[in-house]
C-alpha positions in Angstrom: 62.8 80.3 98.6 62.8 83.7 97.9 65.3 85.4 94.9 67.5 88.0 94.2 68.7 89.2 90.7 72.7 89.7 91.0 74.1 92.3 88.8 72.3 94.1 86.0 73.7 91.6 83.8 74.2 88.7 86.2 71.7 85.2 87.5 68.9 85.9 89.5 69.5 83.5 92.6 68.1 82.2 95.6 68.8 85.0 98.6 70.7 82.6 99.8 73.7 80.7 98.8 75.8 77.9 100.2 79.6 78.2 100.8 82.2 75.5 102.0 82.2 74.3 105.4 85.0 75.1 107.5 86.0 71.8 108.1 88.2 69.9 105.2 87.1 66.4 104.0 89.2 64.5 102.6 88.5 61.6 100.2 86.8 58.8 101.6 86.3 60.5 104.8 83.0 59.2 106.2 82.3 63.2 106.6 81.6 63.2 102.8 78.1 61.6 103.2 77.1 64.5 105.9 78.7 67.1 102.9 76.3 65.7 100.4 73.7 65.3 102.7 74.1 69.4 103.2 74.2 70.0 99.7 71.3 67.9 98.5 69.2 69.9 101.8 70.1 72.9 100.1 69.0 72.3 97.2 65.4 70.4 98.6 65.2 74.0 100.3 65.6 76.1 96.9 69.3 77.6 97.1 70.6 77.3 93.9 73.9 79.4 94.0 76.5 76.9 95.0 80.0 78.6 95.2 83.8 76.4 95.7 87.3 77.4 94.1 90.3 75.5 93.0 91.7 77.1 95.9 89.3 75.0 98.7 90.8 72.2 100.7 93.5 71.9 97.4 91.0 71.5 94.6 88.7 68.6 96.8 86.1 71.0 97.3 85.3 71.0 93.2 85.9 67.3 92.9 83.3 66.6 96.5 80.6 69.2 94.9 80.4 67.2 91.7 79.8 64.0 93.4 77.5 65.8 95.6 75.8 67.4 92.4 75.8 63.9 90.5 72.2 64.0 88.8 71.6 67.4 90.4 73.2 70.1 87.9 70.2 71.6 86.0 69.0 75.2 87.4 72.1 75.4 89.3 74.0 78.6 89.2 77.5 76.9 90.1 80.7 79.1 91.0 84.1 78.7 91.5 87.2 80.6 91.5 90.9 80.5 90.3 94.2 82.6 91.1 94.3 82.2 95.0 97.5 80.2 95.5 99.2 78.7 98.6 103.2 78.3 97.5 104.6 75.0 98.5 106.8 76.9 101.7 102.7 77.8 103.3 102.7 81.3 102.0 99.9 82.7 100.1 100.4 84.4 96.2 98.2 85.1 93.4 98.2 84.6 89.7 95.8 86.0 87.1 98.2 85.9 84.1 95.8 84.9 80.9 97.6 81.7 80.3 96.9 80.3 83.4 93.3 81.6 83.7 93.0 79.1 80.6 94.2 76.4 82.6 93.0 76.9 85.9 89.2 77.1 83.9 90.0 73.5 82.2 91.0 71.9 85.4 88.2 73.0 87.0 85.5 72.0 84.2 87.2 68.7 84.9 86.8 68.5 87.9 83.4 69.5 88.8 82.3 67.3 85.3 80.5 70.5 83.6 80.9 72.2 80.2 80.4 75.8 81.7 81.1 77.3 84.7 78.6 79.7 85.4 79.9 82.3 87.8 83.5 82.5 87.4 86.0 84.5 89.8 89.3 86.1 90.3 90.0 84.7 94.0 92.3 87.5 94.5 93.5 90.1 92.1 97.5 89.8 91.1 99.0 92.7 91.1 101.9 91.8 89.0 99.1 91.4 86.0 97.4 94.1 84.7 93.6 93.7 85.7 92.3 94.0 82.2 95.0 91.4 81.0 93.2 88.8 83.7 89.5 90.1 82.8 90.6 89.9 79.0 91.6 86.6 79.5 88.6 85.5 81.1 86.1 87.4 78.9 87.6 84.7 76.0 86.3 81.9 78.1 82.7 83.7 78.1 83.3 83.6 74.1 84.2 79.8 74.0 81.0 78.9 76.1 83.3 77.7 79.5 81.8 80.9 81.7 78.8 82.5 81.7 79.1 85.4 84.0 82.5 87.4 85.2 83.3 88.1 89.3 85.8 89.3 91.3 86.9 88.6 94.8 88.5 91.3 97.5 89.0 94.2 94.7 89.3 97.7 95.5 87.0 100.1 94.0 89.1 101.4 91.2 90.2 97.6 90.4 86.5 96.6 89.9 86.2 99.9 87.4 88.8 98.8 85.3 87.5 95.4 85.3 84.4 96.0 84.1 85.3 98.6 81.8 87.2 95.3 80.1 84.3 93.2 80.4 80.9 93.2 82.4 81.4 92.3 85.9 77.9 90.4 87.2 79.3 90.5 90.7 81.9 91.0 93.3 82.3 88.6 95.9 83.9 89.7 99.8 83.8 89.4 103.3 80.6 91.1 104.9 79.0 90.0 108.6 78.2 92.2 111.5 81.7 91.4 112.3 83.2 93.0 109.2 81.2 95.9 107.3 84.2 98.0 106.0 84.5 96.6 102.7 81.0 96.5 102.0 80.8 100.0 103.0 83.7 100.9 100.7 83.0 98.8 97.3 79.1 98.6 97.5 78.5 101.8 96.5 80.8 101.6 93.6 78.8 97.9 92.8 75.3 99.8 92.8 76.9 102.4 90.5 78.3 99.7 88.2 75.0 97.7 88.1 77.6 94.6 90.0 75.8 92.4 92.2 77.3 91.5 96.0 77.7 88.1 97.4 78.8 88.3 100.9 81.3 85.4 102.1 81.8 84.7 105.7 78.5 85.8 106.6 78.8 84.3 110.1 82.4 85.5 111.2 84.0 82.2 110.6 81.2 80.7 113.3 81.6 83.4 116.2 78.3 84.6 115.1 76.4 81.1 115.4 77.4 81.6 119.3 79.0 78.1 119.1 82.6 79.2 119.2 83.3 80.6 123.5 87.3 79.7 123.2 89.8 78.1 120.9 89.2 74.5 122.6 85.8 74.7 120.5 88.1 74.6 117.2 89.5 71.4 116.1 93.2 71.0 116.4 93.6 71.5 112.5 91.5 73.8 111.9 93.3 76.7 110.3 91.0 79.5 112.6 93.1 78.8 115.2 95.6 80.9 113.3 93.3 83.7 112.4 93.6 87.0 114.4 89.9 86.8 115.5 90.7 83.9 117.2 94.0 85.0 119.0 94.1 85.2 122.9 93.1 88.8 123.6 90.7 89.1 120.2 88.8 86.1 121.0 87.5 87.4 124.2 86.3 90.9 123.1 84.9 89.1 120.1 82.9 86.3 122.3 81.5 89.3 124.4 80.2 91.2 121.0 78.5 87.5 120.0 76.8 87.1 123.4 75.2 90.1 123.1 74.3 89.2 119.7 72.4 85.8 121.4 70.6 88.2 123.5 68.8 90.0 121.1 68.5 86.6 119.1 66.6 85.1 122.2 64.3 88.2 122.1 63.7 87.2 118.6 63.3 84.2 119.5 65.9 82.9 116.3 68.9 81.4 116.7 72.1 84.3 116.7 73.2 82.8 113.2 69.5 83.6 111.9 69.6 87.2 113.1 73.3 87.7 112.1 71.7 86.9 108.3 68.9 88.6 108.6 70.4 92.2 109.4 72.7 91.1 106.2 69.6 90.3 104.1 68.4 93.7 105.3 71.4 95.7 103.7 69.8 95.0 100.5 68.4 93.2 97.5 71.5 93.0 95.6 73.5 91.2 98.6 73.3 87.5 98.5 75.1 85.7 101.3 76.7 82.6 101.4 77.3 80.5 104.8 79.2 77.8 104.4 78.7 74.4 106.1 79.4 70.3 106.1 75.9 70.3 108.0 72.6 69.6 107.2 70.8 70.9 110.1 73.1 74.2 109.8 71.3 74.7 105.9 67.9 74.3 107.3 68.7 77.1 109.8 70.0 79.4 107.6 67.1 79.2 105.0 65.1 80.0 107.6 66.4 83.4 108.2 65.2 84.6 104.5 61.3 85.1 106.2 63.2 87.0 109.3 61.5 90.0 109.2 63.9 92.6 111.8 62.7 96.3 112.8 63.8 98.9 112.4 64.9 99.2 116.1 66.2 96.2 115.9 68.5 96.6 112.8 69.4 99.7 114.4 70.7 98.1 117.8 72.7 95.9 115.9 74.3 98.7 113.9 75.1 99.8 117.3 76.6 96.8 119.1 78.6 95.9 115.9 79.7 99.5 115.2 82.3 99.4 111.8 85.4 98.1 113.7 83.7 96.7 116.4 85.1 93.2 116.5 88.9 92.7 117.5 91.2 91.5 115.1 92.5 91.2 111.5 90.6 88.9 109.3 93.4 86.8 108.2 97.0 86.4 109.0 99.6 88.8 107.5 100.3 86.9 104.9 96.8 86.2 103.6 95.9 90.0 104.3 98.4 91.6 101.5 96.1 90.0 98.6 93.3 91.6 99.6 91.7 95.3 98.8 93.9 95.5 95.7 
């Protein structure tokens, strides 16, 4: 496996990470053993950045990870996240008011049975609480040994410089795929300025990229796509065409679509770490294997060009979800 330092300041870590799967497990759901099967794959195969959040399938992500990690935690550079909230009417809010970034912390260093957390985030960035009042906050838990490193989710440029004007920032964590390459354009120059390393979530477009997903009959019943713009009648289409001609090239490649779709990430450089999430076993082993995927420059070229910046049709979350981020 093949690493990549994140941050001036920040863990060097595989090139690759692992994310959650898109599918929620609950407890005793015979899908846990293929979860832990996933995780223990990735770890046989060298990642070593696991990342979760009180904020995954309602805190079972943190508790499943530790079970999956039972034996397993040394050398791991574990991350989760706090202050991304779901309100008990469905809609989404934030909170990064210091006392509870103290409490979220404890709950989940109970949770995932550690001491320290080692990459800790902001989800999402409250604005009803000054920045540095959060990143004070959480700089205190770096004191008392509970956090190693600082990060921040979906922040604007100017947020990120006030936060790490407060306290080191090893990395900022958003959305960045083929599909989406307007943030990263807009806060990665400000990250390579500020010495802030990248790790790129959704790396795949929610699946359109693996070339799995042709209509909304391909997504379970429950699963909460089916109520993302992307996949909305109309967007789906124009989004399915832009992912066939991503399997094109991928066949040229020979590589699966998913493999090319991280490679040209890869390629956008050594301080971007990705981090695919699956339940699935055989879906780790594939995306490992696109760290030694070599592309031209022809190639990354064509792909700049088929997934022009606003290429793909859609918003990436619903209305509601969409306010919290950019702030």
């Amino acid at each position: 496996m093949k690493h990549r330092q994140l941050g001036a300041g920040g863990p060097r870590v595989s090139a690759i990470g692992l994310g959650r799967g898109a599918t929620p497990i609950k407890f005793g759901d015979p899908l846990e053993a293929d979860f832990t099967a996933a995780v223990h794959r990735a770890l046989d195969l060298g990642i070593d950045l696991l990342d979760t959040s009180d904020a995954y399938w309602n805190t079972r992500h943190e508790v499943l990870l530790a079970r999956a990690l039972a034996g397993r935690r040394e050398k791991i550079v574990l991350a989760s996240k706090f202050g991304n909230i779901t309100l008990p009417d469905g809609t989404k809010a934030t909170n990064g008011r210091p006392e509870y970034v103290y409490e979220c912390c404890d709950a989940s260093l109970k949770r995932l049975g550690v001491d320290t957390i080692d990459l800790y985030y902001l989800h999402r960035v409250d604005p009803a609480t000054p920045i540095e009042e959060t990143i004070g906050a959480m700089a205190r838990l770096v004191e008392q040994g509970k956090v190693r490193w600082l990060g921040v989710c979906e922040a604007a440029p100017a947020t990120l410089e006030r936060a790490h004007r407060t306290h080191p920032i090893a990395v900022l964590q958003t959305e960045y795929s083929l599909f989406f390459r307007d943030a990263a354009e807009e806060i990665l120059p400000t990250c390579r300025r500020l010495g802030v390393g990248f790790v790129g979530y959704a790396p795949l477009g929610r699946g359109l990229l693996t070339g799995r997903i042709k209509s909304v009959a391909d997504l379970p019943e429950s699963d909460r796509r089916r109520n993302h713009p992307r996949f909305k009648e109309g967007n789906l289409e124009r989004n399915v065409a832009l992912a066939r001609e991503l399997e094109a090239m991928a066949a040229a490649k020979g590589c699966a679509p998913a493999q090319l779709a991280l490679a040209w990430l890869l390629a956008q450089g050594e301080d971007i770490v990705p981090i695919p999430g699956t339940n699935h076993a055989r879906n780790v082993e594939a995306n490992v294997a696109a760290v030694d995927l070599t592309l031209t420059p022809a190639e990354l070229g064509r792909l700049a060009a088929v997934f022009d910046r606003g290429a793909a049709a859609g918003d990436r979350y619903p209305p509601g979800a969409m306010k919290g981020l950019g702030l």
